[in-house]
C-alpha positions as CSV (number, residue, x, y, z in Angstrom):
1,X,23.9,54.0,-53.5
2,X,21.9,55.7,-50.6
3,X,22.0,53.1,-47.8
4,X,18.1,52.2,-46.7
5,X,16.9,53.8,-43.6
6,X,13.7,52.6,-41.8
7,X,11.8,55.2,-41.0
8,X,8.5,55.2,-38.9
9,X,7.5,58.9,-39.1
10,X,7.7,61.5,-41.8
11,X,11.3,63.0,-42.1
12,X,11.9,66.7,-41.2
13,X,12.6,69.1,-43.9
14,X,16.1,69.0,-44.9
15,X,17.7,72.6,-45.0
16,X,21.2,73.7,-46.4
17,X,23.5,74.8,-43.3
18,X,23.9,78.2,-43.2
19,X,27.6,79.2,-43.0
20,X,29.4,82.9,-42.6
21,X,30.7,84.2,-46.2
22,X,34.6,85.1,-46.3
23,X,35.6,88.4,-44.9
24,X,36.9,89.6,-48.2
25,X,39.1,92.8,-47.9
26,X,38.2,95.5,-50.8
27,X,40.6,98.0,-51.4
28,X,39.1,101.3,-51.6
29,X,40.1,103.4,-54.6
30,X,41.2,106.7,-52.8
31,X,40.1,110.3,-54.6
32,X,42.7,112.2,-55.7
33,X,41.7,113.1,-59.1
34,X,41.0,116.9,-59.7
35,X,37.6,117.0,-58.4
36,X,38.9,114.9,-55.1
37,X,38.4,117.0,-52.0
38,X,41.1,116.6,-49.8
39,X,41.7,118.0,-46.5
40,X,40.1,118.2,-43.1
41,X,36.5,118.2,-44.8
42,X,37.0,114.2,-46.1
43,X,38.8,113.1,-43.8
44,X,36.1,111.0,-42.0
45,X,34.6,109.5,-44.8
46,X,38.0,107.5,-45.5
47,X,37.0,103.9,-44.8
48,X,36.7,100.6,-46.8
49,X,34.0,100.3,-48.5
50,X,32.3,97.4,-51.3
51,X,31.6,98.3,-55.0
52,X,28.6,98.7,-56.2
53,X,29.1,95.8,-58.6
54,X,30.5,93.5,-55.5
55,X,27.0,94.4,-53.8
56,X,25.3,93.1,-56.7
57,X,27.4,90.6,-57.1
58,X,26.8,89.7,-53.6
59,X,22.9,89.7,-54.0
60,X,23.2,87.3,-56.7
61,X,25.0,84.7,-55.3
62,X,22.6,84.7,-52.3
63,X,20.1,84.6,-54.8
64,X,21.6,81.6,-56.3
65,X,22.6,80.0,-53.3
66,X,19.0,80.1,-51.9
67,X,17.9,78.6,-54.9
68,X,20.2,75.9,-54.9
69,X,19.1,74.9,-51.5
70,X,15.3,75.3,-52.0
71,X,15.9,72.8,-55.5
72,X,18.1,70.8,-53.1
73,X,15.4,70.6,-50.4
74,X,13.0,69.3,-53.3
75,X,15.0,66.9,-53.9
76,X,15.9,65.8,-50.5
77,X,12.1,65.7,-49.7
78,X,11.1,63.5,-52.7
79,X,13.5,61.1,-51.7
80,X,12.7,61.0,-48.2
81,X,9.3,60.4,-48.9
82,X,10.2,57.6,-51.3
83,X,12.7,56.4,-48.5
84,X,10.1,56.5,-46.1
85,X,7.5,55.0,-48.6
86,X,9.6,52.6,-48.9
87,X,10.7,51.9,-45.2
88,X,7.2,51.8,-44.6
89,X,6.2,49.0,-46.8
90,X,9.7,46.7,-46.1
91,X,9.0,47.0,-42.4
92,X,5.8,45.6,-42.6
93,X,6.7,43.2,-45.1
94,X,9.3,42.5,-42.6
95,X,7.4,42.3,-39.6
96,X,4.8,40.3,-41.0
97,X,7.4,37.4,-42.1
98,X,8.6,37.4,-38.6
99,X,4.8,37.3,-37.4
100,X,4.6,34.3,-39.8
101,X,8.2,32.8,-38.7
102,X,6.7,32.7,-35.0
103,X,3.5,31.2,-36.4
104,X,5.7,28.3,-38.1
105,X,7.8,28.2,-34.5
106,X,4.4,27.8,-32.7
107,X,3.3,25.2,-34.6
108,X,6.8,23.6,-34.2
109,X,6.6,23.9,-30.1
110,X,2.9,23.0,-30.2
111,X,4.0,19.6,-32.0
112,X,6.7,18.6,-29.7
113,X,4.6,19.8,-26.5
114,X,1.9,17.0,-27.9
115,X,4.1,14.8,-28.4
116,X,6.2,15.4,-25.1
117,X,2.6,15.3,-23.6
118,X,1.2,12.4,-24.9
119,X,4.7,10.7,-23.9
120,X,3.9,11.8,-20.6
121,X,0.7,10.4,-20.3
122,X,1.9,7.2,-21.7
123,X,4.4,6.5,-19.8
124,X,2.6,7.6,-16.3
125,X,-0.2,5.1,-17.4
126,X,2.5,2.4,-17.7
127,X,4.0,3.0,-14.9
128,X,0.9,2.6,-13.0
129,X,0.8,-0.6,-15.1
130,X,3.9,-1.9,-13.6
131,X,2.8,-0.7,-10.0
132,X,0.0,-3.3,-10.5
133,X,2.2,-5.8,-11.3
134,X,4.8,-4.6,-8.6
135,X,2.0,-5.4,-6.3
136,X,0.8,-8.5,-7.8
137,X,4.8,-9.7,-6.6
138,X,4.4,-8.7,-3.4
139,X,1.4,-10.7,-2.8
140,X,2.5,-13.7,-4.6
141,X,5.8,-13.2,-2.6
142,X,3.7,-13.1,0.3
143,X,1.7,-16.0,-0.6
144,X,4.4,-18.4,-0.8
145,X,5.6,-18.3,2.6
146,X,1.7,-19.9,3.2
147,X,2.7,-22.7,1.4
148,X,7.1,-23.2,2.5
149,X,5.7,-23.1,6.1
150,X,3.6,-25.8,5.3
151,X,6.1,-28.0,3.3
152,X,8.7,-27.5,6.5
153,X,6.2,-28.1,8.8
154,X,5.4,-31.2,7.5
155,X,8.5,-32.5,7.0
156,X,9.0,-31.5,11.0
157,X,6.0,-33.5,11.6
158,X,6.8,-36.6,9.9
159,X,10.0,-36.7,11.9
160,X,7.5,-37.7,14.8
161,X,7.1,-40.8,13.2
162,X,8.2,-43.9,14.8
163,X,10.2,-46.9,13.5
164,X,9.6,-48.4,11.1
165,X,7.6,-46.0,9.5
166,X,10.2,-43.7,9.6
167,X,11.5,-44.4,6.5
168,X,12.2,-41.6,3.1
169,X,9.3,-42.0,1.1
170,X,7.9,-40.3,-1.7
171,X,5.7,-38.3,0.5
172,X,9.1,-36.9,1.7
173,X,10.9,-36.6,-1.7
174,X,7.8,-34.6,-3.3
175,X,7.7,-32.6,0.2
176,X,11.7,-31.8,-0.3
177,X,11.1,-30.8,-3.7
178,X,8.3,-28.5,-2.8
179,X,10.1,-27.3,-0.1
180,X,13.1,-26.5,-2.7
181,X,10.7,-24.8,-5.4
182,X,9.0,-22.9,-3.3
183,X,12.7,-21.2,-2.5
184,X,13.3,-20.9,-6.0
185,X,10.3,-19.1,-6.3
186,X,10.7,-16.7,-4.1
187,X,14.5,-15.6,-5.2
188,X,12.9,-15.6,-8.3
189,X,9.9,-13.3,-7.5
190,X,13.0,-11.2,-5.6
191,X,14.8,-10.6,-8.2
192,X,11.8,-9.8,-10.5
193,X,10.7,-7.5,-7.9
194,X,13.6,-5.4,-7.8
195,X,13.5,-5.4,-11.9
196,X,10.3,-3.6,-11.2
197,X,11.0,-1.4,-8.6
198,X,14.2,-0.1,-10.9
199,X,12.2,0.1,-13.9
200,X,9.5,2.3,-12.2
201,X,12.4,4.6,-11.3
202,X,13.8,4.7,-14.4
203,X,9.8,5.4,-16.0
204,X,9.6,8.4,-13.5
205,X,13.3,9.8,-14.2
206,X,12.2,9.8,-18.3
207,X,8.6,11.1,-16.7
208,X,10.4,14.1,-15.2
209,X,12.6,14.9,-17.8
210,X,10.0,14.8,-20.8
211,X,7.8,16.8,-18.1
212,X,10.8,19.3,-17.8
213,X,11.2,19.3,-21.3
214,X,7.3,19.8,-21.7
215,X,6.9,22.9,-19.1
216,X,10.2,24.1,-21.3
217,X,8.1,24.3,-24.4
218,X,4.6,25.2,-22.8
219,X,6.5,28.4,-21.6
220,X,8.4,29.2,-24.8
221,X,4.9,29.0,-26.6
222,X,3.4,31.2,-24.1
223,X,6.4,33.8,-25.3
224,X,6.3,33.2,-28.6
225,X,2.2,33.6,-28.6
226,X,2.7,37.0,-26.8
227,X,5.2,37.8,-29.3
228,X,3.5,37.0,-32.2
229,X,0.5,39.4,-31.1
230,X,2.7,42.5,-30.4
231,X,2.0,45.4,-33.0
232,X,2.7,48.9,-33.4
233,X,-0.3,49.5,-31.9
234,X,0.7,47.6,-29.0
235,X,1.2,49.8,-25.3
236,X,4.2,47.4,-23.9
237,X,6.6,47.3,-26.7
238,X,9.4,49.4,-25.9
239,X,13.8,49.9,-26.8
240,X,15.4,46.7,-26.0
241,X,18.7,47.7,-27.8
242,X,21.1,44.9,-25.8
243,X,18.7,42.0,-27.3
244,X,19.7,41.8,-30.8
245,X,22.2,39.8,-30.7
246,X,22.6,35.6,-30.4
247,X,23.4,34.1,-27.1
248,X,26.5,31.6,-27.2
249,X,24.4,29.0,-25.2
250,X,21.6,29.3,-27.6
251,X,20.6,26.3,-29.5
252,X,20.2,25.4,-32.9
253,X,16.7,24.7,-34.8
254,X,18.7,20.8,-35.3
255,X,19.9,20.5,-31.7
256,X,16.5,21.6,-30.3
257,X,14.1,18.8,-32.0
258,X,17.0,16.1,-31.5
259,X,16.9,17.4,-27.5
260,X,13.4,16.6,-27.6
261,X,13.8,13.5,-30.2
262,X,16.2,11.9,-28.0
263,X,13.8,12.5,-24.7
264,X,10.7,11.0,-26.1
265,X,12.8,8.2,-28.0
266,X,14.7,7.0,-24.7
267,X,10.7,7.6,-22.9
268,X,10.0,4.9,-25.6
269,X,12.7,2.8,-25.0
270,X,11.5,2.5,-21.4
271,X,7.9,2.1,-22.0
272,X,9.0,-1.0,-23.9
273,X,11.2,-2.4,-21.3
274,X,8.4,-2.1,-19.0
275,X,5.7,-3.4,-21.6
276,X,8.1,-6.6,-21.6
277,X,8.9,-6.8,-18.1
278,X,4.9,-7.2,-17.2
279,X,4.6,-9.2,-19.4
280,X,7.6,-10.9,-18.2
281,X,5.5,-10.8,-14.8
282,X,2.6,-12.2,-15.8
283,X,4.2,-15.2,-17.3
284,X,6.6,-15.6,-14.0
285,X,3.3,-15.4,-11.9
286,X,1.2,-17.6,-14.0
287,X,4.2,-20.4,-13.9
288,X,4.7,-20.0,-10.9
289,X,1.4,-20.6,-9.3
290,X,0.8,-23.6,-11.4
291,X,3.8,-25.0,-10.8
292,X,2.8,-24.6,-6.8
293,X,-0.8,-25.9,-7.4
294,X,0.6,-28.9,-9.6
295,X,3.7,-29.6,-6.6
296,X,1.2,-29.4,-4.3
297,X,-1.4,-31.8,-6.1
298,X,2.0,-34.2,-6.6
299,X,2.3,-33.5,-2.7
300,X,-1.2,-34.7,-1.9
301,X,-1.5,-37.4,-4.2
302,X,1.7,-38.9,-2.5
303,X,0.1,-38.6,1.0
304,X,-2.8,-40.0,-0.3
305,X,-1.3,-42.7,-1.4
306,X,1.1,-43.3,1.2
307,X,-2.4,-43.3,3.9
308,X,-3.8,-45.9,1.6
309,X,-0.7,-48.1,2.2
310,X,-0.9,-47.2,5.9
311,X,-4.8,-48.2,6.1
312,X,-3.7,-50.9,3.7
313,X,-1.2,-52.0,6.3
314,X,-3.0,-51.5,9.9
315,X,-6.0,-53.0,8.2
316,X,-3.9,-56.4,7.2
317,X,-2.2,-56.2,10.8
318,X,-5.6,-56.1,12.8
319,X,-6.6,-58.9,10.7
320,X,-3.1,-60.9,11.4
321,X,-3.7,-59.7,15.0
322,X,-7.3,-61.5,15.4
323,X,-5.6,-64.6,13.9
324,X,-3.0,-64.4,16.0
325,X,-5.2,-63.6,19.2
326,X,-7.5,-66.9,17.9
327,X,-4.8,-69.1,18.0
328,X,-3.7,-68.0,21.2
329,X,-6.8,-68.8,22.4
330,X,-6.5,-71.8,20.8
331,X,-2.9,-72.5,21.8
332,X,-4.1,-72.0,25.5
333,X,-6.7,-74.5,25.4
334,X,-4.2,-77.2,23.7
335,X,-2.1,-76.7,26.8
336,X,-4.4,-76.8,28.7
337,X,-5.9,-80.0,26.9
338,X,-2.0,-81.7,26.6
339,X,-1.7,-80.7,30.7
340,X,-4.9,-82.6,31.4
341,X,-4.2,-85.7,29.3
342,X,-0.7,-86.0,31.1
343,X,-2.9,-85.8,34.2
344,X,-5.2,-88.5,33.2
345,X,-2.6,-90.7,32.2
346,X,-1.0,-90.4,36.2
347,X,-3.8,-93.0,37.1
348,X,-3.0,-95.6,34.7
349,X,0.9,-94.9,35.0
350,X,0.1,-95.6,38.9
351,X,-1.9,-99.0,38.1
352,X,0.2,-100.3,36.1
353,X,3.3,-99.3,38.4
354,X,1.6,-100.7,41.7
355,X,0.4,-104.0,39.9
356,X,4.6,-104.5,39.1
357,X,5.4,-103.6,42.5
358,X,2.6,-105.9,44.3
359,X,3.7,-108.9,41.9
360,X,7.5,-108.2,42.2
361,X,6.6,-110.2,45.4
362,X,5.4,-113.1,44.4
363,X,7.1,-116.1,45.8
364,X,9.4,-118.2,44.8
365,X,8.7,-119.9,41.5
366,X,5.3,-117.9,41.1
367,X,7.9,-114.7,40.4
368,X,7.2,-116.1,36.7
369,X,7.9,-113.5,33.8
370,X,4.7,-114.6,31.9
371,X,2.6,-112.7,29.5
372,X,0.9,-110.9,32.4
373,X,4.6,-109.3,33.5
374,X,5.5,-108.4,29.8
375,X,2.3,-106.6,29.2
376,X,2.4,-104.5,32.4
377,X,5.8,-103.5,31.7
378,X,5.1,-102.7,28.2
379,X,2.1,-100.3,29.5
380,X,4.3,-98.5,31.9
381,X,6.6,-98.1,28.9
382,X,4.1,-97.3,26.2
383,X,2.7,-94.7,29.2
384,X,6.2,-93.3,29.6
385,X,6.5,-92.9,25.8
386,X,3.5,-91.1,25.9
387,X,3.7,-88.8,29.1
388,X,6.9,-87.9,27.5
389,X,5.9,-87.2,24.0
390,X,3.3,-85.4,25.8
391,X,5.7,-83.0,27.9
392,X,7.3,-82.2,24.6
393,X,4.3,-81.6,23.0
394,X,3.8,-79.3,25.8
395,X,7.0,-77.7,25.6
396,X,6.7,-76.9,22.0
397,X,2.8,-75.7,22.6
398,X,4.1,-73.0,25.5
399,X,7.1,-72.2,23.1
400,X,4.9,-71.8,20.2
401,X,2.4,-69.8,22.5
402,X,5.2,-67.6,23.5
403,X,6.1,-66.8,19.8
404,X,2.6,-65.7,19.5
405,X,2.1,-63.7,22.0
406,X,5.2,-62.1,20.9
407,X,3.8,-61.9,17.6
408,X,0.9,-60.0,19.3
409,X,3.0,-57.4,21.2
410,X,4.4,-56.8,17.9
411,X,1.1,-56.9,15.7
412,X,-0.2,-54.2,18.5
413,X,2.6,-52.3,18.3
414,X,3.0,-51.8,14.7
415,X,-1.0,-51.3,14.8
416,X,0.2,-48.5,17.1
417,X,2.5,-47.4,14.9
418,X,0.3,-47.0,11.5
419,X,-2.3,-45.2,13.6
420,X,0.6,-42.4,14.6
421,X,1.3,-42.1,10.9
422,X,-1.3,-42.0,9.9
423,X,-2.0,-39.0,12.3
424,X,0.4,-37.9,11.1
425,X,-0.2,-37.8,7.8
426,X,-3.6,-37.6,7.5
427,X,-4.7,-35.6,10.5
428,X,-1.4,-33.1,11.3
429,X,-0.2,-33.0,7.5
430,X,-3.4,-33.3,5.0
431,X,-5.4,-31.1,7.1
432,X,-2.9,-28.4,7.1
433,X,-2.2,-28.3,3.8
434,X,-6.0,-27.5,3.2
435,X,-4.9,-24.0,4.1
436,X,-2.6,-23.8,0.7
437,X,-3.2,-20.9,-1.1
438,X,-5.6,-20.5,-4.0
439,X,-4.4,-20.5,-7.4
440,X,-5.6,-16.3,-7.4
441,X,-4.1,-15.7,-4.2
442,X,-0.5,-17.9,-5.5
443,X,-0.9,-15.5,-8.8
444,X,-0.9,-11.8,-7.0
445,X,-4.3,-11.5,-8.0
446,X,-5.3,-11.4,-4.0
């Protein structure tokens, strides 16, 4: 069979190549029958000559030979044309299916290049997403340092107490455990942080390759689109012998959509992570400011309480203290009243002493122990009884009053006392803990 040759002009004629004929020797039939002249006369007419018949001859096979070739050229034309015909038609056949091929491969890169895009654009808008979040940690992270300066600072503060108030109550328990949460917190809110930061690198690594992978295709469809609008009218096709061939790095139609399969599948993988880390976020920072509002509200409900005891307590000692400053007053006076009866009874002590004295000298028989002498000496002994039970009564008065004004110091200096804690507390502590943040500002929100 003829092999197929694409042709894009009419052929040339095709002519038989013209080639010399074969020297044939004749040998020429010499004259030397009886009418043969020989001699000097023929002798330069001796050379080799054809036959008539061979010149014929001759004639004919050029004859026959130029008809072969024109019947031959026929031919030869007839099936160029239908070579070129044909060549014509499967060229253009040809060249539209590859126009159509690089249609389908358009549509193909146009797909991906969507895809890749809207990838892209999803997975930027995430990652601006998670920057929000990212910055709601860093403001919550800042916020709590409001709060664990407060906590230590009132522990610090409540170690200015004084005895006996100084004492671990649940002021200082719920402080400790603030104090302790609020630590927790923050290594928490650390750790999430750095979560974020790694998973905004890891959206921007996926970014940039799907971006890569993107400008890839966008610049392949820009070839292929030029491509597919080359004709054979167009002025900048030319010979590019050296391209028809298949480079070894090339990729296959399988490899190339699982390359870009695989890129937007892993961008979707991350966009996931980070859909569930902020929403990791926003539960870690909604937990964690309540459980930093409700601590603190524990916190001030036990200072509350504990300056309700403290009033409760300086209140009941000012009122011990006024009883204990009326019976002093009262104590006083009762000395004072026990002094002056042991004064008054001096005079009668003295009568009744100088009336046995001035009758221890009666004479003689008249130094008579009658009724009179009993009766005296009973009084001085009834008023010895009673100057005595009187000292001792006095003794026990200025012993008591003692105790009491002892009591007193005491009552004043516990008084003392509650009023520092209660400064403390109430006027050092509670007041500076009306700078703890806002449930917005503990959230990120501010």
């Amino acid at each position: 069979a003829q092999p197929k040759v694409l042709m894009t002009k009419e052929p040339a004629p095709q002519t038989v190549p013209a080639s010399d004929l074969p020297v044939k020797v004749y040998e020429v039939a010499l004259n030397t029958g009886p009418d043969s002249s020989s001699g000097l006369a023929t002798a330069g007419f001796r050379t080799a000559k054809y036959l008539p018949v061979e010149w014929f001859r001759s004639n004919s096979n050029l004859y026959h030979k130029a008809l072969a070739g024109c019947e031959q050229a026929a031919r030869c034309r007839a099936e160029a044309k239908e070579l070129a015909d044909h060549a014509a038609a499967t060229g253009q056949r040809t060249q539209q299916a590859s126009t159509a091929t690089l249609g389908q491969r358009l549509k193909d890169i146009y797909f991906w290049k969507s895809e890749l895009q809207k990838e892209i654009e999803e997975l930027e808008a995430e990652t601006d997403l998670l920057a929000a979040q990212k910055l709601r940690l860093e403001r919550a992270l800042d916020a709590t340092e409001v709060p664990y300066a407060i906590a230590t600072d009132n522990l610090q503060c409540r170690e200015r107490r004084q005895p006996p108030d100084l004492v671990s109550d649940e002021v200082e328990r719920e402080l400790l455990k603030e104090a302790e949460l609020i630590r927790n917190v923050q290594e928490l809110l650390k750790r999430t942080l750095m979560q974020a930061v790694n998973q905004m690198r890891l959206n921007r690594d996926h970014k940039e390759v799907c971006e890569m992978d993107w400008s890839d295709k966008a610049e392949t469809y820009s070839m292929d689109d030029r491509c597919g609008r080359y004709s054979n009218q167009s002025t900048n096709i030319q010979f590019h012998p050296s391209s028809v061939k298949f480079e070894e790095s090339a990729s296959t139609p399988e490899t190339w959509a699982k390359f870009s399969q695989d890129n937007i599948y892993k961008a979707e993988q991350d966009k996931t992570a980070s859909i569930n880390l902020r929403a990791l976020i926003d539960n870690i920072l909604h937990d964690v400011s309540e459980d930093l509002r409700m601590q603190c509200a524990a916190v001030n409900e036990a200072f509350a309480k504990r300056c309700e005891q403290l009033d409760d307590a300086k209140h009941k000692l000012k009122h011990h203290l006024r009883r204990v400053l009326k019976e002093i007053g009262d104590k006083e006076a009762s000395i004072a009243a026990l002094k002056q009866a042991m004064k008054d009874k001096e005079a009668p002590m003295k009568v009744a002493q100088t009336r046995l004295y001035d009758r221890s000298f009666r004479p003689n028989i008249e130094l008579c122990r009658d009724e009179a002498q009993f009766r005296l000496i009973n009084e001085v002994e009834e008023l010895t009884e009673t100057i005595e039970s009187l000292k001792k009564k006095l003794l026990e008065s200025e012993e008591s009053l003692r105790n009491l004004e002892d009591a007193q110091m005491d009552l004043e200096k516990e008084i003392a006392v509650k009023a520092n804690s209660l400064f403390i507390d109430r006027q050092k502590c509670m007041a500076h803990r009306n700078h703890y943040p806002a449930f917005l500002k503990l959230a990120g929100y501010q």
